[in-house]
Every structure is written in structure tokens, then in C-alpha cells.
C-alpha positions in Angstrom: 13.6 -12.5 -0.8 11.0 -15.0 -1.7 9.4 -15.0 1.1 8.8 -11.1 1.2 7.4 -11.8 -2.0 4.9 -14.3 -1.2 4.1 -12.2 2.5 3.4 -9.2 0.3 1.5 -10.9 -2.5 -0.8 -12.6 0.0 -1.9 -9.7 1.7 -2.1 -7.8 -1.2 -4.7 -10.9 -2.8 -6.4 -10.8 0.5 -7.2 -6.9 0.2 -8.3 -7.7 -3.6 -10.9 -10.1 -2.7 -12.5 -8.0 0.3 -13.4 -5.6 -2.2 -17.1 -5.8 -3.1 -17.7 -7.2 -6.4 -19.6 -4.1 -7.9 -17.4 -1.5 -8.5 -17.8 1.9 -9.9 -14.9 4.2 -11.5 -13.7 7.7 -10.8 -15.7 10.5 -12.2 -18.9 7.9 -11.5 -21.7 9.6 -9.2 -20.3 7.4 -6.2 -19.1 3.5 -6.4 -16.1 1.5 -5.6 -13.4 1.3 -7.8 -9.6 -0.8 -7.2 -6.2 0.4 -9.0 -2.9 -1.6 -8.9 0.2 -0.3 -8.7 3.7 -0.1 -9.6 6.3 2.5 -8.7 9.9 3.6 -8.1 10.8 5.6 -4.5 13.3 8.1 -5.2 15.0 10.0 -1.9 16.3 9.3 1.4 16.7 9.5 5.2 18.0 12.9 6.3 17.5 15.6 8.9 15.7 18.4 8.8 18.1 21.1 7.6 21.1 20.4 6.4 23.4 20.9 9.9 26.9 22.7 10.0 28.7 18.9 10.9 27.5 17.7 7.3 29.7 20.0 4.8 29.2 18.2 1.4 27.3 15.9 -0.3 29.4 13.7 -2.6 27.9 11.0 -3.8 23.7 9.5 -4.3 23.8 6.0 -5.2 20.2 4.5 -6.6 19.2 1.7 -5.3 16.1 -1.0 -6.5 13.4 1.2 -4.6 10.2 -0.8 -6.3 6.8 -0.3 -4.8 4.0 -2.5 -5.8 0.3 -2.8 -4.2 -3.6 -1.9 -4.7 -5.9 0.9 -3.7 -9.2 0.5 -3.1 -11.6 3.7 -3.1 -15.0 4.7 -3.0 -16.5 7.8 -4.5 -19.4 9.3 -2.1 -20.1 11.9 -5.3 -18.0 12.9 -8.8 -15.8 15.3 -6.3 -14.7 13.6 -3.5 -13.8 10.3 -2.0 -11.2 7.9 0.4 -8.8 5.9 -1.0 -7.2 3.1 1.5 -3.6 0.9 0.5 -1.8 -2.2 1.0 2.3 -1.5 -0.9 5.2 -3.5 -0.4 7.6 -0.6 -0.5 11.6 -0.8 -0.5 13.2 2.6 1.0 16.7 2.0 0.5 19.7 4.8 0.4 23.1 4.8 -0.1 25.1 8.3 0.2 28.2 9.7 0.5 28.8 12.6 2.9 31.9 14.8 3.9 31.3 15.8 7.7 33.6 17.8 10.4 32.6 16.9 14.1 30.1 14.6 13.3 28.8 12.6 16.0 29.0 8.9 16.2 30.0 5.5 17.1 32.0 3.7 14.9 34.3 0.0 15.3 37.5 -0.3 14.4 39.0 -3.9 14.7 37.3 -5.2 17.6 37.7 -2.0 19.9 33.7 0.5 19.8 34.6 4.0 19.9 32.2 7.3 20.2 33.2 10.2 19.7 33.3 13.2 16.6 34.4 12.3 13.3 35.5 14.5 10.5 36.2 13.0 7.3 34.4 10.6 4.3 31.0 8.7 5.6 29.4 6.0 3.6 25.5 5.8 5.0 23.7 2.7 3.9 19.9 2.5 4.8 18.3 -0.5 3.7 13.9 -0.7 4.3 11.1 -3.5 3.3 8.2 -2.3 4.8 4.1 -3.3 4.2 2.7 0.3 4.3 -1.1 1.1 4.7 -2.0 5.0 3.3 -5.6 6.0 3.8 -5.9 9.5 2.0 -9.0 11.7 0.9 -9.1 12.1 -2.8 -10.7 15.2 -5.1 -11.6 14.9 -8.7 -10.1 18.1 -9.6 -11.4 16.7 -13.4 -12.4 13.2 -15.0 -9.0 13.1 -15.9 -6.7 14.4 -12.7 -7.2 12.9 -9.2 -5.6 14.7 -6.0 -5.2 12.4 -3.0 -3.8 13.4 0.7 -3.4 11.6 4.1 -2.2 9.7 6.2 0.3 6.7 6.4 1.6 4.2 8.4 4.7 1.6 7.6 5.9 -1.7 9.5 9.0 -2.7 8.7 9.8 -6.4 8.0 13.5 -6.4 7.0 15.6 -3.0 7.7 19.6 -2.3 8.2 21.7 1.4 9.1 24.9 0.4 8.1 28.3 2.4 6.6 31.7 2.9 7.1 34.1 6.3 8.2 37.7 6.8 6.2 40.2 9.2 5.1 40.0 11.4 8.4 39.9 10.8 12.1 37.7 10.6 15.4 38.1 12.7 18.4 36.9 10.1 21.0 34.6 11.1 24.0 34.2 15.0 23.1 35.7 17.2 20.7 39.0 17.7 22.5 39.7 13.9 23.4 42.2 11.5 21.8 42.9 11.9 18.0 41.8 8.1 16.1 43.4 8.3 12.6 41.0 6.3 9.7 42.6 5.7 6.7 41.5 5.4 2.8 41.5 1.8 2.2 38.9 -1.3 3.4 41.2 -2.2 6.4 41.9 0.8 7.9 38.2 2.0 8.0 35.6 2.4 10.6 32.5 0.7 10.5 28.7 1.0 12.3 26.0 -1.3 11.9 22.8 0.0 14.4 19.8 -1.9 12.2 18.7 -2.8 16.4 18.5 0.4 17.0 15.7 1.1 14.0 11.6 1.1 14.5 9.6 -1.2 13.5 6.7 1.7 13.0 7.0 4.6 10.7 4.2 6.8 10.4 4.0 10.1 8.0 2.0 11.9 5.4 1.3 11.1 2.1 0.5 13.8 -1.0 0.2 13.0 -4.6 -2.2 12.7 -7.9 -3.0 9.6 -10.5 -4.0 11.0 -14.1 -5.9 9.2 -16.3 -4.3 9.0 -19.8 -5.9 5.9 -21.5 -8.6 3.5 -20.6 -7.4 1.5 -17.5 -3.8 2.7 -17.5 -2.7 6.4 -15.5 0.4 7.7 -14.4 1.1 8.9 -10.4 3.3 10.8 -8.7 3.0 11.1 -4.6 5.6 12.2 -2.0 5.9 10.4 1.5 6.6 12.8 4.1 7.9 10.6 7.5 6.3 12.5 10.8 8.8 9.8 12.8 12.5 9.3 12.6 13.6 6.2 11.6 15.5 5.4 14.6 14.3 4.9 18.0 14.0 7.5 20.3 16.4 7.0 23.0 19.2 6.7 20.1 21.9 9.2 20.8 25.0 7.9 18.6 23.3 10.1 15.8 23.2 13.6 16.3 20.5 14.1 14.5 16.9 12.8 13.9 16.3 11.1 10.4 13.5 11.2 8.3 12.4 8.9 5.8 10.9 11.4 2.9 10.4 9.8 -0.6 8.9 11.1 -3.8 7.2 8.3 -6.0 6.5 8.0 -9.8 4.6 5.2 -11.0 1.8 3.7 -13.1 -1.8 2.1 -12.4 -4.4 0.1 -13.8 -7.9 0.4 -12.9 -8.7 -3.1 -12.1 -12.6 -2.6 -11.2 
């Protein structure tokens, strides 16, 4: 964990000191200006529509999603301008799902069965990524700032991980053999696929920072992932995951 730390805090100093040493503010007639950050991600990696094998949705555990980094922008006029980022951002979710024919692949002592599962899933997704978001920003007024664009992530540390119980698994196809998993720790399932995860995510990125006093300003942005966060030839999954986040945090206006 330390080393994450000191990874993120020297690219994050290293963007600091490229910034030129005059610097204008927002609402200025152009100029450079630098904000650092803190947030918390809220949300999760899920499909696209909620499909018929998911049937519930019983439990969203939080997890320590803290984002920290610094903007820098430049102002060609009092309306518009691009804002560029280097975050150290932890996606993490934990979630509890009832499911009915729910592909997967799942071990059970030492034997690796696929098949469809209906029953209690735990889904653990665990994400430290560096992410680099170059949007277009619009003084909508000296006080409210609306920012939009692009985004791209590259995961340093990352894990898929849960475990299936209190139901069974219909190995091979929906009619095959009938695996019975129980309700306590030893007669689980587990998966574990963090191999099977990319390294790139890339997405959009909407939001606004508001001014309230002096330096300090509140934000709130929502990360929209354009790529699954599993590889493309992975299969054991029905269906393709999206990371999508909403963040609410704080900045200072450092020049």
C-alpha cells in the first residue's frame, strides 16, 4: 500500500511542477489555473440492463473508494476552457445478488466447474488505477464550472473475486448435472478471474466544481466506462461489466 502511495504522489508532484509558474483563475480573461483534489467514488461494475438471470439485489457493501489528484486547466476566454488530470482512484465493489441460471465458473474443493448457477452470489471487485481525464470546461457563471470528456484508466493493482452458496449449479448447460452449494464457508463455491481483467479502461467523464469560498469548491462528476472491465474473449461471465461511478468531492485552487 505504500508503494501505491508513493507511485501516485510522484506522478502527481511531477504534473504539479510542469505547470507554468504564472497562473490565472477561473472567470479570468484566459490563464492557467491548478486545483487539487479529494473525493469519494460511489457505484459499481454492472451490465447494461439489469438481465432476467439477476433477480434481486440484496446487499451494497461500501468500500474505501478515495480519489485524490490535481487538474490543471487553461482558460482561452471567461467561457470556455480544457482541463487535463492525474487521480489515483480506488473503484472497489462489493454486492450481494440473488441469480437463477446465471452463468459462470466457480471451484469447489479442488475440482473447476462451469455451468448455471441459481442461488446467493457474493461479487467482489477490487480497482487502483492512475486515471488521466482531459475534458472541455464552460463557465456557466464565476461561481459554477461544467466540465465533459474523455478518460482513460491503467490499472496497477485489480481483483474479481466472490463466492456462490445456498443453491446449486447445473454444470455444462442448463439441463446437465445438478451441483448442490450449501450456506456455510466450506460448502461454498468460489471464483477468482483478477487474470482475466484489463489493464486499460477508457470511458467518459461529466461533472461541475462550484466555487463557494476563496480557494476551496465542492464537485460532483460521474465516470461513465465505454469498456468492460474484463477482457474481451472472457466468456465465464454472461455479461459485459461496466465500471460507472459518481464522485463527490472537494478542491482547492492551488494557483
Amino acid at each position: 500500500m505504500m508503494m501505491k502511495n508513493k507511485i501516485a504522489l510522484l506522478l502527481l508532484g511531477a504534473l504539479l511542477l510542469a505547470v507554468p509558474a504564472k497562473a490565472g483563475r477561473p472567470g479570468s480573461d484566459a490563464g492557467w489555473y491548478v486545483k487539487g483534489r479529494l473525493g469519494y467514488n460511489i457505484g459499481g461494475t454492472a451490465p447494461l440492463g439489469l438481465p432476467a438471470s439477476i433477480r434481486s439485489l440484496n446487499a451494497f457493501h461500501l468500500s474505501p473508494n478515495f480519489m485524490e489528484g490535481i487538474d490543471v486547466g487553461y482558460e482561452f476566454n471567461r467561457k470556455v476552457g480544457v482541463l487535463a488530470g492525474l487521480h489515483l482512484d480506488r473503484k472497489d465493489m462489493d454486492g450481494e445478488v440473488t441469480v437463477k441460471g446465471y452463468k459462470m465458473k466457480v471451484k469447489m474443493d479442488a475440482d473447476e466447474m462451469e455451468g448455471y448457477f441459481t442461488g446467493h452470489v457474493r461479487q467482489q471487485v477490487e480497482m487502483w488505477m492512475i486515471t488521466l481525464p482531459v475534458q472541455f470546461t464552460f463557465n456557466a457563471s464565476r461561481k459554477l464550472t461544467l466540465k465533459g470528456g474523455p478518460y482513460v484508466s491503467w490499472l496497477f493493482s485489480k481483483n474479481f473475486s466472490g463466492y456462490a452458496s445456498d443453491g446449486y449449479l447445473r454444470k455444462d448447460d442448463p439441463t446437465g448435472p445438478m451441483v448442490t452449494m450449501g450456506s456455510t464457508k466450506d460448502e461454498w463455491a468460489t471464483y477468482d478471474f483478477p487474470d482475466d481483467m484489463r489493464n486499460w479502461q477508457f470511458g467518459v467523464d461529466v461533472g461541475l466544481d462550484w466555487d463557494i469560498y476563496r480557494r476551496f469548491g465542492l464537485s460532483a462528476d460521474v465516470a461513465w466506462g465505454l469498456t468492460g472491465i474484463m477482457k474481451g474473449n472472457f466468456k465465464t461471465v454472461e455479461q459485459t461489466l461496466y465500471p460507472i461511478y459518481g464522485t463527490i468531492g472537494i478542491f482547492y485552487k492551488l494557483k
